[in-house]
C-alpha positions in Angstrom: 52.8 12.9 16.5 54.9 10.4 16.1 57.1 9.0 19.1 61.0 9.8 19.1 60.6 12.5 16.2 63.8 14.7 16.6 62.3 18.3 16.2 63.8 21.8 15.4 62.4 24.8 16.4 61.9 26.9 13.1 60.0 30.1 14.9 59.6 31.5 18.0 56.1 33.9 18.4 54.6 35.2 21.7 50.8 34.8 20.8 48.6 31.0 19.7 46.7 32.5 17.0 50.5 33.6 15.0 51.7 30.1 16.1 49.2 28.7 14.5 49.5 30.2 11.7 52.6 29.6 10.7 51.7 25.7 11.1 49.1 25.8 9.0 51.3 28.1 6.1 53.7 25.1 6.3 51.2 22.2 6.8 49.7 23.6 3.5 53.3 23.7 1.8 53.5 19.9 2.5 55.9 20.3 6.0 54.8 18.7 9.2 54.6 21.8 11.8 54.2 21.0 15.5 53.8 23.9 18.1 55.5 23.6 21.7 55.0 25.4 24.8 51.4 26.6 23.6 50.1 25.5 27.1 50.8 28.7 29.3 49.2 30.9 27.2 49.7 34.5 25.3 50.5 36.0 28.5 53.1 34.1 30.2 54.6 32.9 26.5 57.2 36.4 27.0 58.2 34.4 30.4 58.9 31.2 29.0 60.9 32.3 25.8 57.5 32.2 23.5 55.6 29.7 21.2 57.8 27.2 19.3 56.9 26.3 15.9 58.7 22.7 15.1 59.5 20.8 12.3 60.9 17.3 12.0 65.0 18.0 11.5 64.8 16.8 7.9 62.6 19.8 6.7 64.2 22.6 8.9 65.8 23.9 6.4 63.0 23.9 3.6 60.5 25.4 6.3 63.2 28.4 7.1 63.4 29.2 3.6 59.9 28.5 2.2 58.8 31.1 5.5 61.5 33.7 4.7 60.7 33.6 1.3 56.8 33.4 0.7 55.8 34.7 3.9 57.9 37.4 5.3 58.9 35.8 8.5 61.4 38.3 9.3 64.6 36.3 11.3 64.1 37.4 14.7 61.4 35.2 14.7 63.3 32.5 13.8 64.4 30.5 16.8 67.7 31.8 18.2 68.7 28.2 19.5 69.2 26.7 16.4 70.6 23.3 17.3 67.5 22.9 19.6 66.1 19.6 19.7 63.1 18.1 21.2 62.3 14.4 21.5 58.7 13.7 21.5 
C-alpha cells in the first residue's frame, strides 16, 4: 500500500471471508480496496466495530455506488462514519 494514502471506509462486515469479498468485487471493477482491522478476527470483529473495507478518498464514491448497484450491498453495511479517514 502506498504510504500517506488518505482512505475511506466504504463497508463495515463482521466476518474475513465477506471482507474479502467485497475487495476483490471492487479490485476486479478497477478500485483499489484495502481491508482494516482484519487482525482480531470473526469473533471479536462485533467488539471492535467490524471489518473495514477502504478505498483511496478519490474512488469512495464510485465504490458506494458500483456496490449498491451491482452487488446488493444493502446500506447498513456501509460504514456509518463517513468522514472516516485513515492514514497509512
Amino acid at each position: 500500500m502506498k504510504d500517506n494514502l488518505k482512505l475511506k471506509t466504504v463497508a463495515v462486515v463482521d466476518y474475513s471471508a465477506q471482507a474479502e469479498l467485497i475487495r476483490t468485487i471492487l479490485e476486479d471493477a478497477g478500485i483499489n480496496a484495502y481491508i482494516k482491522d482484519n487482525t482480531v478476527g470473526n469473533f471479536m470483529s462485533v467488539l471492535t466495530g467490524g471489518i473495514k473495507i477502504q478505498v483511496e478518498s478519490a474512488d469512495e464514491e464510485a465504490a458506494r455506488k458500483f456496490l449498491a448497484e451491482n452487488h446488493g450491498v444493502p446500506d447498513e453495511q456501509f460504514a456509518e462514519e463517513n468522514s472516516e479517514e485513515s492514514e497509512q
